[in-house]
C-alpha positions in Angstrom: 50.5 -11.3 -50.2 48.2 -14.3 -49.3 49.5 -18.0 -48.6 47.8 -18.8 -51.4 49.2 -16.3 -53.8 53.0 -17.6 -52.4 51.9 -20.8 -53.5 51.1 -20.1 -56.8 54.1 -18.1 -57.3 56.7 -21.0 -55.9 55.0 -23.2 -58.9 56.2 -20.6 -61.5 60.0 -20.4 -60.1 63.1 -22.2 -60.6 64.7 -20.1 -57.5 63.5 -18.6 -54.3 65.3 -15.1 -54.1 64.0 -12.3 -51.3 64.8 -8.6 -52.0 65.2 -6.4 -48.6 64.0 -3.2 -48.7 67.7 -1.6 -49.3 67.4 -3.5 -52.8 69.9 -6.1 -51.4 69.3 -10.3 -51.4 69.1 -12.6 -48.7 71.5 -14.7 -48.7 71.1 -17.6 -51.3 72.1 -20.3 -48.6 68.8 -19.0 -46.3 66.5 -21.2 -44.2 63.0 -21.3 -43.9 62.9 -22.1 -40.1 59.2 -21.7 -39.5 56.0 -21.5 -41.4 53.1 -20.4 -38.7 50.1 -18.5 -37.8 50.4 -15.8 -35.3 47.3 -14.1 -33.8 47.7 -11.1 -32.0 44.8 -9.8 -29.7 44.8 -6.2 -28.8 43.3 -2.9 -27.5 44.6 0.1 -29.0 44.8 3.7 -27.8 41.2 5.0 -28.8 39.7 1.7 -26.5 38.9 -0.8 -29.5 39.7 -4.2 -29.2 41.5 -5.8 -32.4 42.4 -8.9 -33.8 45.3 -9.5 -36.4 45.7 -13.2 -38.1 49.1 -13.5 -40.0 51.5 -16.4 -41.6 54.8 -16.2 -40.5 58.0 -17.2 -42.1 61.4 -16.9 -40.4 64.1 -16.7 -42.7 67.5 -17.7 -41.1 71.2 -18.1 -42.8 74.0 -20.4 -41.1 77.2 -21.2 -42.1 75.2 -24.0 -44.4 77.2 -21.9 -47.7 75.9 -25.0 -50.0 72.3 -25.0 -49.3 69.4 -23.7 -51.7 65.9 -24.1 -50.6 64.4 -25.3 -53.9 60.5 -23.6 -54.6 59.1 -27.3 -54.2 60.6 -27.7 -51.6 59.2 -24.2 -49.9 55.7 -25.8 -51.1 56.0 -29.0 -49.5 56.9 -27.0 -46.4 54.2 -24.3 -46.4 51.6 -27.1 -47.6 52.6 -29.1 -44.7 52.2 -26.6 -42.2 48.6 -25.8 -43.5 48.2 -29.4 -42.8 48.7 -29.5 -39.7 48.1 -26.1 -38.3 44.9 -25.9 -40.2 46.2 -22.6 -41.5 43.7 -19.9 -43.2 44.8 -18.3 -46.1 46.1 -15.1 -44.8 48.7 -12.6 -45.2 52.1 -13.4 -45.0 54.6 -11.9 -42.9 58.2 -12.5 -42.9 60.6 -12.0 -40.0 64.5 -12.0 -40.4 67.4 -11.5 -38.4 69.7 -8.6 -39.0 70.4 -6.3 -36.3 67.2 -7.4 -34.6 64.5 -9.2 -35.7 62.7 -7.4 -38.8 59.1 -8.0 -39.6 58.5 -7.6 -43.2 55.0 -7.4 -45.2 55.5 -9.8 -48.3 55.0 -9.0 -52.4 56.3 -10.6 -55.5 57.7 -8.6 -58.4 57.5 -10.9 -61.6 60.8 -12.8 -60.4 61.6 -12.1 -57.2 59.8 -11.7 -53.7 60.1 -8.5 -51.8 60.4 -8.1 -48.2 58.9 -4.7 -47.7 59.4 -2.9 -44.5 56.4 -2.4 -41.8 55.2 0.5 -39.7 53.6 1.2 -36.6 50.4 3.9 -36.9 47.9 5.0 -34.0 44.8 3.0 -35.4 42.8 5.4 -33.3 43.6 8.8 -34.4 40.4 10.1 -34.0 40.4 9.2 -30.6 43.6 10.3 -29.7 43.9 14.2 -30.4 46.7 13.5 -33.2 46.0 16.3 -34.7 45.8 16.5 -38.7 49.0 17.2 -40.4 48.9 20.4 -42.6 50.1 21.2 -45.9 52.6 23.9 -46.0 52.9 25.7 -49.0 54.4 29.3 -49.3 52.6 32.4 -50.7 55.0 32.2 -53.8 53.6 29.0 -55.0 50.2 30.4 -54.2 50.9 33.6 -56.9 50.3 36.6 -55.5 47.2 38.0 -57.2 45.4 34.5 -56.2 44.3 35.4 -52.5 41.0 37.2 -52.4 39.2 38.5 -49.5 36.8 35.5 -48.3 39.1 33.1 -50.2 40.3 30.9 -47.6 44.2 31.0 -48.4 45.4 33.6 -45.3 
């Protein structure tokens, strides 16, 4: 989800609500303790350099029980930042603390917005000698009378 599209979203909402990927809330009584832009210059395995560009929140909760962060209020604060950080309109990426910090990609269903989970992924597969994974299927599910000489399935 762009900054942009967050934007838009906040102006429809009278509450700011994330999801986790376990299908619980963060807590109502949250923080928004950053809005920024992280850049992240790299090399991966396969020898390509690569650049990533993302917004960051960081969500935090304190012993604050009684505090709400109202949607304006989450405006004001992102507009701000694109102020003056000169921000880009990029994809926003949300980190909170639970055992460690989580990274979390960030969507919007309708009502609330979703913190779905990240993965790594060798970007340079081809490179690397990962080899391609198979599909395994048995000879049932193929029917017997199916495999003809030539055919390609044995």
């Amino acid at each position: 989800m762009k900054l942009s599209e967050v934007k838009k979203v906040l102006e429809t909402l009278s509450e700011v609500k994330f999801i986790l990927p376990n299908g619980t809330f963060v807590p109502v009584h949250f923080h928004v303790t950053e809005v920024g832009e992280v850049n992240k210059k790299f090399i991966d395995c396969g020898g390509t350099i690569r650049q990533e560009q993302v917004i960051n929140f960081q969500l935090w909760e304190a012993n604050d029980f009684d505090h709400r962060l109202a949607p304006q209020k989450l405006k004001d604060i992102i507009e701000l930042s694109e102020k003056v950080l000169n921000l880009a309109d990029s994809e926003v990426e949300v980190e909170y603390q639970q055992d460690t910090i989580s990274k979390y990609q960030l969507n919007f269903d309708g009502v609330h917005f979703l913190l779905q989970a990240k993965f790594t992924d060798c970007l340079a597969q081809d490179k690397c000698g990962i080899p391609q994974e198979k599909i395994k299927i048995s000879m049932k599910q193929i029917g017997a009378n199916s495999c003809t000489p030539g055919g390609g399935c044995c």
